[in-house]
C-alpha positions in Angstrom: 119.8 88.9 80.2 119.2 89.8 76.5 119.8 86.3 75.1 121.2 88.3 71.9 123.8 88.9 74.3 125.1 85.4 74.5 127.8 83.3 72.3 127.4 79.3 72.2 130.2 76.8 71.2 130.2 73.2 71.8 132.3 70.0 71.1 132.1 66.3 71.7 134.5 63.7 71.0 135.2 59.7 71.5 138.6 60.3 72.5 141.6 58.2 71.8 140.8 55.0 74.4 137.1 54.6 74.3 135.6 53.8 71.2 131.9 54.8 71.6 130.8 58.6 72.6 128.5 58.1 75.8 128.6 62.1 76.3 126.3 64.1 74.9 125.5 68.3 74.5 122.9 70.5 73.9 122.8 74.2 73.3 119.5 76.5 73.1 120.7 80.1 71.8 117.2 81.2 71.4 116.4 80.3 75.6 119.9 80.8 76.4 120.5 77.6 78.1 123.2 74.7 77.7 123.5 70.9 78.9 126.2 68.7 79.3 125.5 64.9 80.2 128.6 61.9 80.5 126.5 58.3 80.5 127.8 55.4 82.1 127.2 51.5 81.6 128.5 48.7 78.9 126.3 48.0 76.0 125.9 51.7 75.0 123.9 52.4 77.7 125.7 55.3 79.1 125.2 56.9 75.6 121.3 56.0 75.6 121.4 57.6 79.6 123.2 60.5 78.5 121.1 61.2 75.0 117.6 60.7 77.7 119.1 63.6 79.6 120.2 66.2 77.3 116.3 65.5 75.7 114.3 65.6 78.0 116.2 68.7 80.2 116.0 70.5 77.2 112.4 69.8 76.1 111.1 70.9 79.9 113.3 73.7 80.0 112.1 75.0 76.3 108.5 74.8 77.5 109.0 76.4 81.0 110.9 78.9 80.3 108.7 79.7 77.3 105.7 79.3 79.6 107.6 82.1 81.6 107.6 84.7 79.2 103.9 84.3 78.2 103.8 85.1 82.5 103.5 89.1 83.4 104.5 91.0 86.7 106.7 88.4 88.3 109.5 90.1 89.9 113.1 89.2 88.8 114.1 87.4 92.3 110.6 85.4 91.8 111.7 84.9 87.9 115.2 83.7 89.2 113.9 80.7 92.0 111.2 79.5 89.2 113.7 78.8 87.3 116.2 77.2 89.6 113.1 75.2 90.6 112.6 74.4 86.5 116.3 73.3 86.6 115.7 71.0 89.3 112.2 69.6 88.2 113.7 69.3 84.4 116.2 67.0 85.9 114.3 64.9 88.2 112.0 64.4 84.9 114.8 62.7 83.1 116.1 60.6 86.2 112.1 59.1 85.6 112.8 58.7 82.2 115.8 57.1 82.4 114.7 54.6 84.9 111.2 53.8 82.9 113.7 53.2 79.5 115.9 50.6 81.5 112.9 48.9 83.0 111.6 48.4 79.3 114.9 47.2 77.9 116.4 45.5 80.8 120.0 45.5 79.0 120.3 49.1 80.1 119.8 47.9 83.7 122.1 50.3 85.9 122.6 53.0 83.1 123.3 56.4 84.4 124.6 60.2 83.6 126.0 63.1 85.4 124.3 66.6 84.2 125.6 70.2 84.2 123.5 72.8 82.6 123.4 76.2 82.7 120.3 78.5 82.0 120.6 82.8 81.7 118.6 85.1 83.1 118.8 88.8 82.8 122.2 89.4 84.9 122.1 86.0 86.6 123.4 82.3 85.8 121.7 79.8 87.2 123.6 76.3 87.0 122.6 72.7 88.3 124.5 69.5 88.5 124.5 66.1 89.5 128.1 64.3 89.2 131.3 65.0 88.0 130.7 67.1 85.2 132.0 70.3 85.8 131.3 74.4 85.0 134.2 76.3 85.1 134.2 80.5 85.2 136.8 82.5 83.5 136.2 86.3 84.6 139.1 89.0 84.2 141.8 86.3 83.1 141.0 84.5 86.5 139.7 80.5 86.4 136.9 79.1 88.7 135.4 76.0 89.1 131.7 76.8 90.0 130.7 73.6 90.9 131.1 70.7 93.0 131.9 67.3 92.3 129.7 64.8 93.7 132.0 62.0 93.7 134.1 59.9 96.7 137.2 61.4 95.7 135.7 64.8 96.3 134.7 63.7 99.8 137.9 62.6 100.7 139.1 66.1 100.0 136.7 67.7 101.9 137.6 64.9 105.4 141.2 66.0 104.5 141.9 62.2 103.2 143.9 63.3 100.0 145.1 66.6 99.2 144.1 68.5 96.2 147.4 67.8 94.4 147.5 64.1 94.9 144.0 64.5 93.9 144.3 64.0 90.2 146.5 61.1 90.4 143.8 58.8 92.6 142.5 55.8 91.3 139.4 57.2 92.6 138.5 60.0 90.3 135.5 58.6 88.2 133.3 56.9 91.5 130.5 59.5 91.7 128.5 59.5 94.8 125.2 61.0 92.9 124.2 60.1 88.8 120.7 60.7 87.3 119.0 57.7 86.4 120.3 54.9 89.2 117.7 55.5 91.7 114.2 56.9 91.9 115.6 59.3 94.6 117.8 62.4 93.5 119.5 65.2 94.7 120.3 67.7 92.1 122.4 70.9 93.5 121.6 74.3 92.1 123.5 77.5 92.7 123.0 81.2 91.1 125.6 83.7 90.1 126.1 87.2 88.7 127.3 87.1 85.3 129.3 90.4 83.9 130.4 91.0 80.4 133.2 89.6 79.2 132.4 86.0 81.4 133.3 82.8 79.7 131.6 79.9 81.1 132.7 76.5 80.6 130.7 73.3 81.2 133.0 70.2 80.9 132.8 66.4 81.0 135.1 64.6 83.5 137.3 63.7 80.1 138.1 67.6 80.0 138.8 68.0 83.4 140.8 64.6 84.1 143.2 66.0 81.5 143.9 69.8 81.9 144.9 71.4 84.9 142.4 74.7 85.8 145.7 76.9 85.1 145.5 75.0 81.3 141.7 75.4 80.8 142.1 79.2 81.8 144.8 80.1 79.6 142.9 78.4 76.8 139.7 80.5 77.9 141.8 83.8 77.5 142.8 82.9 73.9 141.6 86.6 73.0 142.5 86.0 69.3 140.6 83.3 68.8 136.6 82.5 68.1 134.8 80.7 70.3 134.2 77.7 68.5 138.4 77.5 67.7 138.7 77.6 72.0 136.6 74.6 72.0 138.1 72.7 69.9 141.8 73.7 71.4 140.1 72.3 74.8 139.5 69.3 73.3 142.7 68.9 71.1 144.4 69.6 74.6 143.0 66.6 76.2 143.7 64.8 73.3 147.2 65.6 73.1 147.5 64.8 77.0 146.0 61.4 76.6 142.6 61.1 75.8 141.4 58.6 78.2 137.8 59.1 78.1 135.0 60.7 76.1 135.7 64.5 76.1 133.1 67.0 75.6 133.1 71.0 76.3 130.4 73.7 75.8 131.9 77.4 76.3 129.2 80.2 76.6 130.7 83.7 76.2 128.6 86.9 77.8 129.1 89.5 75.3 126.1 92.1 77.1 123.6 92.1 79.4 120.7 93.9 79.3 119.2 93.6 83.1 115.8 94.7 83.8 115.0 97.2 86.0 113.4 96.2 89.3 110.0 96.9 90.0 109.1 98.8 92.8 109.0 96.4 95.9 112.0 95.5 95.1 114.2 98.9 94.8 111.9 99.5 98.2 113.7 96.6 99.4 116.9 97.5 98.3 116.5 100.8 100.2 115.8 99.1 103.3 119.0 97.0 102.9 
């Protein structure tokens, strides 16, 4: 994708409970990328977890993807698995991080985050998770939520424990099964998908998503008269207004063009044969 094509907003706030920030948000216009991180554990350790993240995923992703471009004569399906495995890597890289910090300052024993983050590629949007944090798709005045959650409420959904409606009353919601940081081994889940013009992409802390419905956070995406930025900040006002029980953050990405690049030979010989 031409990253000229791309429109960033982003938006983090305490909320009206908590009284420190333990999200944190990144954008890269020029690499067209964004991350999203929610930190958890007392004694602002969730905040030092979540600022490790967003750091050092953006760092490694900087420097690979720029290491990409220098590359010539990769295909664009060879283009698009390097960098869902540069998403993957970038985020094992801070769960090392994160546990060599606590070991030095044993206070922050047991921090951890959850990470969304989305990267752009031609036509394609790659996004990776671990946790709770969420990225949302609003195409043609229709909501989707992209991802997964990786939490035990979630699992309990999918055994057909709780129903999706009872689901966001649970005393459950905020147990994730999977957080960068606790453990030297992680699982980070990674998923591609077309982007079109017009897209708005949403990634979302748990503070967001605890707070408005998907039927809210769409008709907030379609606010057609309004910039980018003003959405975000209506997202976050929203969960405000509804309570405001956590940290709430929100990073909207808008796909104004794309500029694809035309495959190479093997692979329109590949499409034929298809």
């Amino acid at each position: 994708m031409n990253i000229e094509g791309l429109e960033f907003a982003a938006k983090t706030d305490t909320g009206l409970v908590r009284s420190q920030n333990e999200d944190a948000v990144a954008v890269s216009p020029g690499c067209g990328f964004a991350i999203l991180a929610d930190g958890m554990g007392g004694y602002s350790a969730g905040e030092i977890a979540s600022r490790i993240a967003v750091t050092v995923v953006g760092q490694a992703l900087e420097d690979g993807l720029q290491r990409m471009q220098d590359q010539q004569g990769d295909s664009r399906t060879s283009r698009h698995r390097q960098i869902q495995q540069l998403l993957t890597d970038a985020i094992q890289k801070s769960n090392a991080a994160i546990l060599d910090a606590a070991r030095i300052e044993p206070q922050y024993s047991g921090m951890g985050t959850t990470v969304v983050v989305a990267a752009f590629h031609h036509d394609k949007i790659i996004v990776a998770h671990v946790g709770d944090s969420r990225a949302y798709r609003l195409r043609q005045g229709e909501i989707a939520q992209l991802t997964r959650d990786h939490s035990l409420l979630q699992e309990q959904i999918d055994a057909g424990l709780v129903s999706p409606e009872w689901a966001r009353f649970s005393q459950n919601k905020n147990l994730v099964t999977r957080a960068v940081g606790v453990g030297p081994e992680l699982s980070v889940e990674v998923h591609e998908h077309v982007a079109e013009p017009g897209d708005i992409y949403l990634l979302c802390s748990d503070g967001l998503s605890d707070m408005l419905l998907p039927e809210e956070i769409g008709g907030l995406l379609a606010s057609s008269q309004k910039t980018l930025q003003h959405v975000c900040d209506d997202l976050v006002q929203r969960a405000n207004d509804n309570g405001g029980h956590d940290n709430i953050s929100a990073i909207l990405i808008k796909v104004q063009s794309i500029n694809a690049e035309q495959p190479g030979l093997l692979e329109r010989i590949l499409g034929w044969v298809k």
